[in-house]
N, C-alpha and C positions, 0 to 999 in steps of 0.2 A: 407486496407489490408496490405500493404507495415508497415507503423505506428506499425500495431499489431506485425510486425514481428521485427520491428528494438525493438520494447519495450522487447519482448520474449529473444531475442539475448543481449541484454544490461542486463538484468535480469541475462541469464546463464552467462556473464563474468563475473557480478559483483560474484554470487554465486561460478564460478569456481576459483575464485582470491583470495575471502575471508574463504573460507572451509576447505583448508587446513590448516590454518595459522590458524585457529580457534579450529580445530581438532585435530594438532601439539602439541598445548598450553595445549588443554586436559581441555579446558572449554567446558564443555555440557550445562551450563546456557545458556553463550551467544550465544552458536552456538542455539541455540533452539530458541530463540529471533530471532536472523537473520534470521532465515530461516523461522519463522511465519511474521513477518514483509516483508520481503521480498515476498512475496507469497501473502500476501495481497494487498502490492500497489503495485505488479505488474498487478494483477486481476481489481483494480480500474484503474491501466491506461490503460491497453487494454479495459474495457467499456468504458470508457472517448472517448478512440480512435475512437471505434464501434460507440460512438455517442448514446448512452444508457443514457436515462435521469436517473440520478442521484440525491438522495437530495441534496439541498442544507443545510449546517448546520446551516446559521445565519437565515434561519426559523425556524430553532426550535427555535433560543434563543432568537428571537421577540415574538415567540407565547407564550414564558416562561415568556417574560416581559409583553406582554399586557397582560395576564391571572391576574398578582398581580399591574397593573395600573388601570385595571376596561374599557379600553378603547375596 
């Protein structure tokens, strides 16, 4: 519980620190980047926290290898 909260809080300083400066500059690119990016590994670290199995990705790129090994 505590984890999810200190992740949520670290998330909005980082968002409140970099939005304006982002917004200022008058990049919509980047600010749209940061803010999909940022919303997404915040969503994975609060399940990480919660303890939510999650894939792992070097099973896919074993199941990609042994599919063209034959093994």
């Amino acid at each position: 519980m505590w984890s999810m909260l200190a992740i949520l809080i670290i998330a909005a300083v980082i968002f409140f620190m970099e939005f304006p400066l982002l917004k200022k500059k008058k990049k919509k690119k980047d600010l749209w980047f940061f803010s999909i990016l940022l919303v997404f590994f915040t969503a994975v670290s609060v399940l990480e926290a919660s303890e939510f199995p999650l894939p792992n990705p070097l099973d896919y790129i074993q199941g990609f290898y042994q599919f063209f090994s034959g093994s």
